[in-house]
N, C-alpha and C positions, 0 to 999 in steps of 0.2 A: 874657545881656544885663543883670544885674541884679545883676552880681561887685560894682558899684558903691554898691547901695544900704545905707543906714546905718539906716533908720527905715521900718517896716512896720506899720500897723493893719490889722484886720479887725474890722471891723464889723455886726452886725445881719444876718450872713448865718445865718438862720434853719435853715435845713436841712443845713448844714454840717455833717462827724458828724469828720472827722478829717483831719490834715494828716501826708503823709510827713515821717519826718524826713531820710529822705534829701533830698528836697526842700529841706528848709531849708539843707542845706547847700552847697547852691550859694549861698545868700548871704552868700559869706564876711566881704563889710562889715558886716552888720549889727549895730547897737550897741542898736538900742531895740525892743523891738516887745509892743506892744497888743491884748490879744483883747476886745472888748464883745461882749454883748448876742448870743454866739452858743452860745444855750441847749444847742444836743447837742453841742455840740465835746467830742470825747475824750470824751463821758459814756456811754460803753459799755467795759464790759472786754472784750468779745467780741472774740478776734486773729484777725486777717487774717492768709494767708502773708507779705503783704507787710509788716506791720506785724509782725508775729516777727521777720524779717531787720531792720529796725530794730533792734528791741530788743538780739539779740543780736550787733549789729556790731559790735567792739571795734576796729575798726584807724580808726576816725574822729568825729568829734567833730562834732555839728551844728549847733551856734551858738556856734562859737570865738572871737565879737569880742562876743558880748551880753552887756550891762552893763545896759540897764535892760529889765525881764519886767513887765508889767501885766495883769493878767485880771482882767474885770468882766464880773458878771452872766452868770457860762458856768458848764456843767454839768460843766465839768472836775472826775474823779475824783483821789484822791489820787494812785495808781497812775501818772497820766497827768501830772500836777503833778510828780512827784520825777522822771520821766525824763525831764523838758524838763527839771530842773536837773542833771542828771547830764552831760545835754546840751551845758550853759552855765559852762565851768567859769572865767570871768571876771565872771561876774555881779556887779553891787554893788547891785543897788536893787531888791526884789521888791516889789509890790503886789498886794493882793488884796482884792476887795472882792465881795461877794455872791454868795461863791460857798459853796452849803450842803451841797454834796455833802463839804468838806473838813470832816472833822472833829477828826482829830489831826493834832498835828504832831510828827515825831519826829524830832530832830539827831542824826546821825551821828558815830560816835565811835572812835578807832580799833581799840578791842579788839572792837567789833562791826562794825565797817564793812561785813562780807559776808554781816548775817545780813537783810539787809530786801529791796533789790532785788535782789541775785545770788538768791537761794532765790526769789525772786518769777519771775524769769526760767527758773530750772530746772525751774519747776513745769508752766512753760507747752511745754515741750521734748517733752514726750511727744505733745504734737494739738494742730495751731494753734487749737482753738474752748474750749481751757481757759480756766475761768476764773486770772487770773494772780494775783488775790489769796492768797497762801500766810498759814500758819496766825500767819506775822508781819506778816502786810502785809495789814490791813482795807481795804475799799472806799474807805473814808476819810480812810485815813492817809496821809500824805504826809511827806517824807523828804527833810529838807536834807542832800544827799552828803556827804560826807567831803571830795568837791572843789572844794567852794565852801565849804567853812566858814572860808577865809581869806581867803578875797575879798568875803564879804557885808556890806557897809556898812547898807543901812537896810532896814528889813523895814515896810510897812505894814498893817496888817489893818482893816477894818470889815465888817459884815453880814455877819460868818461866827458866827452868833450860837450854836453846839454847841461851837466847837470847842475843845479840851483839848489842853496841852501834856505828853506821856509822858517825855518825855528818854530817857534809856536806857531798855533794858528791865529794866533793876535797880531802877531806880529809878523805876516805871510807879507804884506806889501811894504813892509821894508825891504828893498832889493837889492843895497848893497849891506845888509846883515847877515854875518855867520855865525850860526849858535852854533856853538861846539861845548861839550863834556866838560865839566868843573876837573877832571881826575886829567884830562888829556894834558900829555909832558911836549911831543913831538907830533906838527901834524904840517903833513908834505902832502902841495897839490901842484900836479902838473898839468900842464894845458889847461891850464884857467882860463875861462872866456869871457869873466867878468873884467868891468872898466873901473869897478870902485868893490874894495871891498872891505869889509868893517868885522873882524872875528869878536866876537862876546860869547860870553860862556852862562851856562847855567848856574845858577845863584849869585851872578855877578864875583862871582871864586875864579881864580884861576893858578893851574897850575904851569902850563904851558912855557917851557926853555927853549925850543927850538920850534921855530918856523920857517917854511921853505914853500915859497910863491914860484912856480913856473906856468908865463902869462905873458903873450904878443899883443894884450889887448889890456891889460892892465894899466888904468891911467893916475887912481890916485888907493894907497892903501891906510888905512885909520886904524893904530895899532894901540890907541887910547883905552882900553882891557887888559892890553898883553902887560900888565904889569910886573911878571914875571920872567920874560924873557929875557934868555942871554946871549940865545945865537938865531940869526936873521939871513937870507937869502932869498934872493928874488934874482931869477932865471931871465934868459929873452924877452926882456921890456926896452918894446922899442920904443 
């Protein structure tokens, strides 16, 4: 009954702990959808059988028409964030706001592509009650796919006050490096806690027009990638 619908929130459901993604996919319209204020969503690694079969179904895609992802104020894991975008491989617009459990964030790239969620998922293959964290995929980390890297238009971040950008894993100890999406147009982060930071992008491409830094700790920014850009701001730099 609901092949129709385009736009889904959920809201302030308290005791919510997780949603099928088969489920989602009956809502083949759907373009927009909102998670608030629903504290255990997804904040368990703990697998279900059912939530296994999820994970490892390759023959379908769960949110085939989602273009804008918002989550606020949920307990969503990293783990649980990169398979809803593995999920959404037309996404353009992610938002995230206060969510503390996310503490890296790592862009997919093609000579690694298989090493963060495919090893995340094999790990969990032996007993649905593993934990699915593998020795490359922290609690935290979360994982823009490889199939969205060319569709992601704007990324926004505030009140993820931890979080660190890795890029590859080659390049994890560069720490003032931000790999971001060759496709990314707009990307707004609030309360940066970083002192230095260096945006580069995947294929050394960039599309990037607008950039917006909000950061009391920000001391020096390297904008020598953004070769593209036309509008700039940088918030509470004291």
């Amino acid at each position: 009954n609901l092949r129709d619908l385009k736009c889904l929130e959920i809201r302030f459901c308290w005791n919510l702990t997780s949603i099928s993604l088969i489920s989602f996919h009956q809502l083949v319209s759907l373009e927009s959808l909102t998670i608030s204020g629903c504290t255990k969503l997804f904040s368990s690694d703990v697998v279900s059988a059912h939530t296994h079969e999820d994970m490892i179904a390759a023959d379908y895609i769960a949110l085939p028409c989602l273009e804008i992802l918002r989550i606020f104020s949920c307990g969503i894991t990293g783990k649980w964030l990169s398979l809803m975008l593995q999920h959404a491989p037309v996404v353009k617009e992610l938002m995230l706001k206060d969510c503390k459990k996310l503490t890296q964030l790592w862009i997919e790239e093609e000579e690694n592509a298989q090493l963060n969620l495919n090893q995340a998922s094999e790990a969990s293959s032996s007993g649905y009650q593993n934990d699915l964290s593998a020795s490359s995929a922290q609690d935290g980390l979360w994982c823009v796919p490889l199939n969205v890297t060319t569709s992601l238009k704007k990324i926004t971040i505030s009140g993820c006050p931890h979080l660190i950008f890795d890029g590859s894993r080659e390049d994890c100890q560069e720490n003032d490096r931000c790999l971001l999406p060759q496709s990314l147009e707009q990307f707004v982060w609030s309360q940066c806690s970083r002192k230095t930071l260096r945006p580069c992008f995947v294929g050394n491409l960039t599309c990037l027009k607008k950039l917006v830094i909000g950061s009391r700790s920000l001391e020096c920014l390297q904008l020598n990638s953004c070769v593209a850009l036309e509008c700039l701001k940088i918030r509470f730099c004291e």
